[in-house]
C-alpha positions, 0 to 999 in steps of 0.5 A: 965578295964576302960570304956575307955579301953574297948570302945577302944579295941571294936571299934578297933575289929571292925574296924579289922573285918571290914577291913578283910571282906572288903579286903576279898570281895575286893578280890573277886571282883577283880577277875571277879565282885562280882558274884552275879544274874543279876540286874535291873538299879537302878530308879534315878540313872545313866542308862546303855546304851542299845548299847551291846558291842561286848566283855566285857567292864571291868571296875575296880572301886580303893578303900580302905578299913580303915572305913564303908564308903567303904562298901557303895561304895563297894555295888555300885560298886557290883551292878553296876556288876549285872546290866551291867553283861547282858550287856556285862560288868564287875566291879571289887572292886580293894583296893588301898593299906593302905594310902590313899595318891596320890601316892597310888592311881596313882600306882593303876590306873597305875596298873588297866591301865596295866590290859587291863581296858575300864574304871577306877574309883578311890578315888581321893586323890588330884589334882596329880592323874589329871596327871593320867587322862590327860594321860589314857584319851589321850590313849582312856581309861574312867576316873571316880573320886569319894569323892571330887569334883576337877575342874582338872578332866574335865580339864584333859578330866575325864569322871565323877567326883562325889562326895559331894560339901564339902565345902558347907557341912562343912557349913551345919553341922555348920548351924545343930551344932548352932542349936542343940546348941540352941543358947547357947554359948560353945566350940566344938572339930574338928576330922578331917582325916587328914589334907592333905585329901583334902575332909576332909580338905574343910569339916573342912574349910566350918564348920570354916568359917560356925560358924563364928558369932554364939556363939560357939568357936572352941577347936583350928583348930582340931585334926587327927585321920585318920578315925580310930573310936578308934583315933577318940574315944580318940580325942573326950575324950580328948576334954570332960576332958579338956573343961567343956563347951564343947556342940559340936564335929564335926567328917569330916571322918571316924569313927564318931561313936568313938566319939558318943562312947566317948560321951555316956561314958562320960553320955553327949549325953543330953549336948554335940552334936555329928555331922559326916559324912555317912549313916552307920550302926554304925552311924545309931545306934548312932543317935537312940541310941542318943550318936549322933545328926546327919550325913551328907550323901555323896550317897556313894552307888552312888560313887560307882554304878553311877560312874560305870555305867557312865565309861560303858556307855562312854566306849561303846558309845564313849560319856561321860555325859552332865556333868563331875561334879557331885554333891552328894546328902548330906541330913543331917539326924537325929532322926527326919528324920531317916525314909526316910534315913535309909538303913536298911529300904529301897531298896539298893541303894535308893538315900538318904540312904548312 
């Protein structure tokens, strides 16, 4: 069996485990929070109100479950649980479906809104499901987006809208790829999720537009591999058989590890600089591994428990916070750095470690 065979058939196991547990927790969390001990609110993170409703404030938080970057917003959302189950409160993990598109998501919102919901958090897929949120909003119910910043949230009366700035992180991983470069000059592949995600769009955009008068040059404008490690993997051995001059791949979703994967086969991590997104178990491993140079965080922890808190909150209190728009802390994080960001050495949910 070749190497690649085998990279493949490994990540494509993992990504299923992952899956299954994923849904298998979702599942739990959707019938009544995550069940686990009460918890203290978490220091530099949104704190619940002290206002205890007279009956329970459900809040359901929609997600899907393809990459471990929901594995991160799912914790948050669990912990979001424990802190406000004394509270009166409850939050439920609802997975969304397979496609992350907008119409899934507004079947889902419309779905949570049918349960009787006080609030509900949601991936934003694009600026369609603003419909949902002028909607759900004139009827009294607390609106949260999460992933991508959209002015439309605010506008259509959201509560919370918390995510990255992610144009201006494509730009940073452009600034960390020159310089991981050295200054040498030298082509660098796209991984992208898809080019209709509108997050992973402007991540793309922004690293474009950020190497524009360095000495890279891009391999084309990029190429989908929908947040799936194995595609990402494939994409990213295409790019290492085809361009001798590669020094660069840049990863703007799920599954960035696919290509340090790739990488590390091919024996290149010394020549050719691996940058994604998410402080993940996997991609944690292949920054100390070295088959990766660096990630850009997103607080998905936060996406999940600030984004809870704050529709609790606004549900119990009848105010919303002094801002909808909520920008993401997104270190970049790399050997050097790996200390202050590495989750497996710090208390979860600290912010910085996701």
């Amino acid at each position: 069996m070749s190497t690649r065979s085998r990279v493949v058939k490994a990540l494509t196991r993992g990504s299923a485990a992952l899956l299954a547990v994923a849904l298998f927790t979702s599942a739990c969390g959707s019938d009544g929070g995550s069940g686990g001990e009460p918890a203290e609110p978490i220091a530099g993170r949104p704190t619940p109100t002290d206002q205890k409703p007279d009956e329970k404030v459900k809040i359901a938080m929609i997600g899907f479950a393809n990459n471990p970057y929901w594995v991160s917003v799912k914790a948050g959302a669990d912990y979001a649980d424990r802190v406000l189950t004394d509270r009166n409160g409850e939050v439920d993990w609802i997975v969304a479906g397979d496609n992350i598109d907008v119409q899934t998501v507004s079947s889902a919102i419309r779905a949570a809104d049918a349960q009787g919901y006080k609030g509900i958090g949601f991936f934003i897929a694009g600026e369609g499901n603003c419909a949902d949120i002028k909607t759900l909003s004139a009827k009294g119910l607390k609106m949260g987006a999460y992933n991508t910043l959209f002015d439309c949230v605010g506008e259509s009366g959201g509560t919370i809208n918390y995510a990255q700035e992610q144009y201006k992180a494509g730009q940073l991983a452009a600034q960390e790829m020159i310089k991981a470069a050295g200054g040498k000059a030298g082509k660098v592949g796209i991984i992208v999720s898809q080019f209709t995600a509108p997050g992973s769009e402007q991540r793309r955009k922004g690293f474009v537009d950020g190497l524009q008068g360095s000495n890279l040059t891009l391999v084309g404008q990029g190429v989908e591999a929908k947040d799936s490690a194995s595609n990402t993997f494939a994409a990213a051995q295409n790019y290492l058989q085809s361009n001798p001059d590669l020094v660069g791949i840049y990863a703007t979703a799920g599954g960035p590890f696919g290509a340090a994967q790739a990488v590390a086969a091919a024996n290149k991590q010394d020549t050719v600089k691996v940058i994604g997104y998410d402080i993940t178990t996997e991609n944690i491993d292949a920054i100390k591994n070295g088959s990766m140079y660096g990630v850009i965080g997103q607080d998905a922890f936060g996406q999940g428990y600030n984004v809870a808190v704050e529709l609790f909150n606004a549900a119990v209190t009848g105010q919303a916070p002094a801002q909808v728009t909520q920008e993401a802390t997104a270190p970049f994080v790399t050997k050097d750095n790996l200390a202050e960001h590495d989750p497996a050495t710090l208390p979860l949910g600290t912010p910085g470690a996701s």
